[in-house]
N, C-alpha and C positions, 0 to 999 in steps of 0.2 A: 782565125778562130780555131783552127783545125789544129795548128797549130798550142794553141791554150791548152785545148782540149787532150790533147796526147799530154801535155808536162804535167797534168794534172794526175792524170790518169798512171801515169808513171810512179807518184806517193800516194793516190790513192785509188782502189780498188773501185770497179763501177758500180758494184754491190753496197756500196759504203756511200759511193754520192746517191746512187736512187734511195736509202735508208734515208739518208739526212734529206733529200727532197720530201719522202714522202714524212718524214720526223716535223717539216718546215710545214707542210702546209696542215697536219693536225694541231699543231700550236698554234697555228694563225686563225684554222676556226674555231676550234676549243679557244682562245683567247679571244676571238668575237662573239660567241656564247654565253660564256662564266664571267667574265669582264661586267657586263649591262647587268648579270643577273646579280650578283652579288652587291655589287656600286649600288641599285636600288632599293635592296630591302634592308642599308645600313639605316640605321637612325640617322637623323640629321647633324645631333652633335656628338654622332663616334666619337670626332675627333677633336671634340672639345678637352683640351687637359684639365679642367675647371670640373668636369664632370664623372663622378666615378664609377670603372668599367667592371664592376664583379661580373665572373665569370663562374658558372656552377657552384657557388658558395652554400649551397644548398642541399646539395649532393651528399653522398656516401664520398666518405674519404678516397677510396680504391677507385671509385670510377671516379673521381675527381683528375685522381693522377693519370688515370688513363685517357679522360677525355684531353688533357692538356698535351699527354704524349702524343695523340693522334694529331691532335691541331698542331702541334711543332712541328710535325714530318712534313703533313699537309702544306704547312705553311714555309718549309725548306723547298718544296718541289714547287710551287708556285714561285718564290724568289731564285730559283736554277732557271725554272724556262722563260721566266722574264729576262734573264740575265740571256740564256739563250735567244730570246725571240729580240735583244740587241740589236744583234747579226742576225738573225732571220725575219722571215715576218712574221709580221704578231706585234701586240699593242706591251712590248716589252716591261717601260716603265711602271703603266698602270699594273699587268703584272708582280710587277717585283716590289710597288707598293701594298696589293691585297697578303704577298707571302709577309712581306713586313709586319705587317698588322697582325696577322695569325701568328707569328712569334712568339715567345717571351724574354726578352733580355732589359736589364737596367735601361732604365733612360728612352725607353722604346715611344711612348706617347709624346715624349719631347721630340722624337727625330721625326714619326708619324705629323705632327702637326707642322712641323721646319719644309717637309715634303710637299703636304697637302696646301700647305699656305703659299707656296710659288703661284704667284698669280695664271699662268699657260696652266697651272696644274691642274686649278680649282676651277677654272672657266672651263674646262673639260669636262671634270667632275659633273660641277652646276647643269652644264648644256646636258649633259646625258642627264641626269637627273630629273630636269624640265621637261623632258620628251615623254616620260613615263608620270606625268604627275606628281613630282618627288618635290616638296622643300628641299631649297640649296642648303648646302654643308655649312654647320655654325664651327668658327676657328675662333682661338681664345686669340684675344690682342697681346701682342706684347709687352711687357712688363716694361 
């Protein structure tokens, strides 16, 4: 072990493993935290493609573009530390599917429901869902 531990230590500095130690376990609880909180105040059929998602349509133009700019970033750094909490711990994928969903790109509620329709995915989903009183997640059937 002692060994390990020195060839490690030889590419990387021990300021750099306790940083990513303590980087590891804010993800992990910050991802036991945001994770439940967000999962249950979605609607039930987010991620229905059948249903449509405006978002600030109602708004001033400018803070329209701003609020979408903020929710892009937001939702870049949600899909990094999902991507990161991979390899660390933390509930990675649910992660990297909330930054997903704060995104905007073509085809986005097509991949979002391809995601959330893996059956492990949605019984997840669902199970956390049921714990807090939440209707389970409505998914459109496939065409």
């Amino acid at each position: 072990m002692d060994g390990l531990l020195s060839t490690v230590q030889q590419y990387v500095s021990t300021e750099t493993l306790v940083a990513l130690t303590v980087l590891s376990i804010v993800f992990f609880v910050g991802s036991l935290i945001a994770i439940p909180f967000i999962l249950v105040r979605l609607p039930a059929d987010f991620f229905d493609i059948r249903v449509p998602r405006p978002w600030m349509e109602d708004h001033h133009p400018v803070l329209r573009v701003m609020g979408h700019l903020v929710k892009n970033v937001v939702g870049a750094i949600f899909l990094f530390a999902g991507f990161l909490m991979l390899f660390l711990p933390g509930q990675g994928i649910l992660t990297m599917l909330i930054g997903i969903s704060m995104l905007d790109f073509p085809g986005k509620r097509k991949v979002e429901a391809k995601l959330i329709g893996q059956p492990a995915v949605l019984h997840a989903l669902n199970g956390m869902r049921e714990k807090f009183g939440k209707p389970p997640l409505i998914i459109a059937p496939d065409p």
